[in-house]
C-alpha positions in Angstrom: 0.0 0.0 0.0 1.3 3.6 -1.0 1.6 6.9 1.8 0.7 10.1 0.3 3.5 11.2 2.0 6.0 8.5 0.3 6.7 11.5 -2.7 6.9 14.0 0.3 10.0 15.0 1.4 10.3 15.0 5.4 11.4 18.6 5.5 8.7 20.0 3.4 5.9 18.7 5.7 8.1 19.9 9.0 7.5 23.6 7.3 4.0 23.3 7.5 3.9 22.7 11.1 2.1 25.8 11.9 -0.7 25.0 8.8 -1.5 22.1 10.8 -1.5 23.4 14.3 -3.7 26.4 12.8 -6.1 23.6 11.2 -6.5 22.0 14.5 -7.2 24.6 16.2 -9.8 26.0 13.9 -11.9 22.6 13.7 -11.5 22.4 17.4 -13.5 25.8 17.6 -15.8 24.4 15.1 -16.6 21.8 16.8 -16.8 22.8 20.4 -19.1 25.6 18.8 -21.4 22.6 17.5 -20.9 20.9 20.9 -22.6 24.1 22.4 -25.8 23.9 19.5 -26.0 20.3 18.9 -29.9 21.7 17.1 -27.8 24.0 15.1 -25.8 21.8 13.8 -27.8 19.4 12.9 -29.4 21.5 10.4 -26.1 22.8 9.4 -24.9 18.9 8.5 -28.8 18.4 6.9 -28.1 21.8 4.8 -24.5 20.2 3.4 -26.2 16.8 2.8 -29.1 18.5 0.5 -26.3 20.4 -0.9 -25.1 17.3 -1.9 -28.1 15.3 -3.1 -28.8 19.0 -4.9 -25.5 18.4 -7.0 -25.6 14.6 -7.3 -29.4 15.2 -9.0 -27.9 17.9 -11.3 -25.4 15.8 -12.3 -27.7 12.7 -12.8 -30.0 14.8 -14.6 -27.4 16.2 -17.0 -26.3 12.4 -17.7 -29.6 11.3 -18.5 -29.4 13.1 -21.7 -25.9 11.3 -22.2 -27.0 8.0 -22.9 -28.6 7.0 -25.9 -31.3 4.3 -25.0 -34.7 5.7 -23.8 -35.0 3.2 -21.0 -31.7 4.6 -19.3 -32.8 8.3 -20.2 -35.8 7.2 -17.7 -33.8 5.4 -15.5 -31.1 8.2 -15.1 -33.7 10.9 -15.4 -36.1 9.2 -12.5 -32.6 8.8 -10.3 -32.3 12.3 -10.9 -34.9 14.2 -10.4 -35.3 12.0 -6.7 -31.9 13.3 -5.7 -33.5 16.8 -6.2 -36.5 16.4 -4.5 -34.5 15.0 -1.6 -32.2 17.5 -1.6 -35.5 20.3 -1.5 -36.8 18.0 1.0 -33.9 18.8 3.2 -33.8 23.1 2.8 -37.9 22.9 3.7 -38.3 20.6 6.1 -35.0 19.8 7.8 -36.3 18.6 11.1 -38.0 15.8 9.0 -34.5 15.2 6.7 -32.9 14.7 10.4 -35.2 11.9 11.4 -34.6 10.0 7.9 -31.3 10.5 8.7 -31.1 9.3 11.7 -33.2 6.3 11.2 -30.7 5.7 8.7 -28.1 6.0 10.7 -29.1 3.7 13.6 -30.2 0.9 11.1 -26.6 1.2 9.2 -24.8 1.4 12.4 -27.1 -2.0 13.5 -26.4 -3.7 10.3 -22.6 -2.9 10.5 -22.4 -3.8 14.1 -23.9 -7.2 13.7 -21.7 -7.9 10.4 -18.9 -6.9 12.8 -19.7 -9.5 15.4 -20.1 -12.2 12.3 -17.0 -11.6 11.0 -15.2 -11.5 14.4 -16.8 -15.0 15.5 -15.4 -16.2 11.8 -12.2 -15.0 12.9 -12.2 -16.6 16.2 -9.1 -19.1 15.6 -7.2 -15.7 15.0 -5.4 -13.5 17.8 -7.5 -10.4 18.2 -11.4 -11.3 17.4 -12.4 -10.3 20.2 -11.7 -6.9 19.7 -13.2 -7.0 16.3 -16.3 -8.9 18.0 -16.5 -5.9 21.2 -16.4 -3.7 18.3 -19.0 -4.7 16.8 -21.2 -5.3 20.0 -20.5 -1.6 20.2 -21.2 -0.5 17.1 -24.9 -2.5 17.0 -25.1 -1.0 20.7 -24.9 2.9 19.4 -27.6 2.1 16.7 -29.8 0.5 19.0 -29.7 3.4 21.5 -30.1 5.6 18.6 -32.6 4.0 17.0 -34.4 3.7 20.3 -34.2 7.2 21.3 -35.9 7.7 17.6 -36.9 10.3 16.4 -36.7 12.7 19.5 -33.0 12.1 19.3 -32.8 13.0 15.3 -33.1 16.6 16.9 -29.7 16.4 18.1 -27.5 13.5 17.3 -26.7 14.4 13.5 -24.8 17.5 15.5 -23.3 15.2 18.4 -22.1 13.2 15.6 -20.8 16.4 13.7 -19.0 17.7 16.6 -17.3 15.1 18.1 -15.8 14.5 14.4 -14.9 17.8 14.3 -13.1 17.9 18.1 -11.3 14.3 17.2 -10.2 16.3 13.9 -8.8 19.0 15.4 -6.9 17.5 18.1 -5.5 14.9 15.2 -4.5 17.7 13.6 -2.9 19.6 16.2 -1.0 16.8 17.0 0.5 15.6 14.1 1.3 20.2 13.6 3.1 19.9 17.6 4.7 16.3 16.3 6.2 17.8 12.9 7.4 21.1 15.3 9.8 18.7 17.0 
């Protein structure tokens, strides 16, 4: 497997020390600023995903007229103009968009939790399964709490979810700026 650093001389990252630190600190804001309106952003991360469902129906939509067979003009088209509607769906009724979202999230967290265990109990001849298996019990865990909490919860845990990604961003980040520094 290749780095994207392997290219990268050593020196030329230990410059950018301070473009890291200042990166880390500035997600670490963000994020303790979505810690403190977890209802704020929520709808900020709803906003960015119809912004993206916006784009990706654009993009079907201009594809559609690509192809040459009517039955994937339809098919692309249909695909399309869904993505769109989604993506409206999320700028006028947000609140709503949140609890799709985090249904969605609790059943894909379930599903990838119990696929987790699965595989960890197929490993279970191998050092370390059990880790993979905890993992997994984990994983299920958080979508079951989630999805039981449903939808009351899809008020706030799109934001939770935004900012502790955010705070574990911006502490990566200034570590790796304070690490290059020495």
């Amino acid at each position: 497997m290749t780095s994207v650093f392997n290219d990268m001389p050593e020196s030329s990252l230990r410059s950018k020390w301070a473009w890291f630190l200042g990166l880390g600190v500035l997600l670490l804001i963000c994020g303790l600023i979505a810690l403190s309106n977890l209802l704020m952003a929520t709808v900020v991360s709803v906003f960015y995903v119809g912004m993206l469902m916006l784009a990706g129906g654009v993009i079907y939509l201009v594809h559609a007229f690509q192809v040459r067979r009517w039955d994937q003009v339809l098919f692309w088209a249909l695909s399309g103009v869904l993505y769109v509607l989604a993506g409206i769906c999320a700028f006028v009724n947000p609140i709503f968009t949140s609890a799709a979202l985090t249904l969605f999230l609790a059943i894909a967290l379930l599903v990838a939790g119990i696929f987790r265990v699965w595989v960890g109990m197929r490993m279970r001849p191998l050092k370390g399964w059990r880790w993979i298996a905890a993992s997994g019990v984990i994983t299920a865990l958080a979508g079951f709490i989630i999805a039981l909490g449903w939808p009351v919860n899809s008020l706030w845990i799109l934001g939770l979810f935004l900012a502790f990604d955010l705070i574990v961003q911006g502490w990566t980040m200034i570590a790796v700026g304070l690490g290059l520094r020495s």
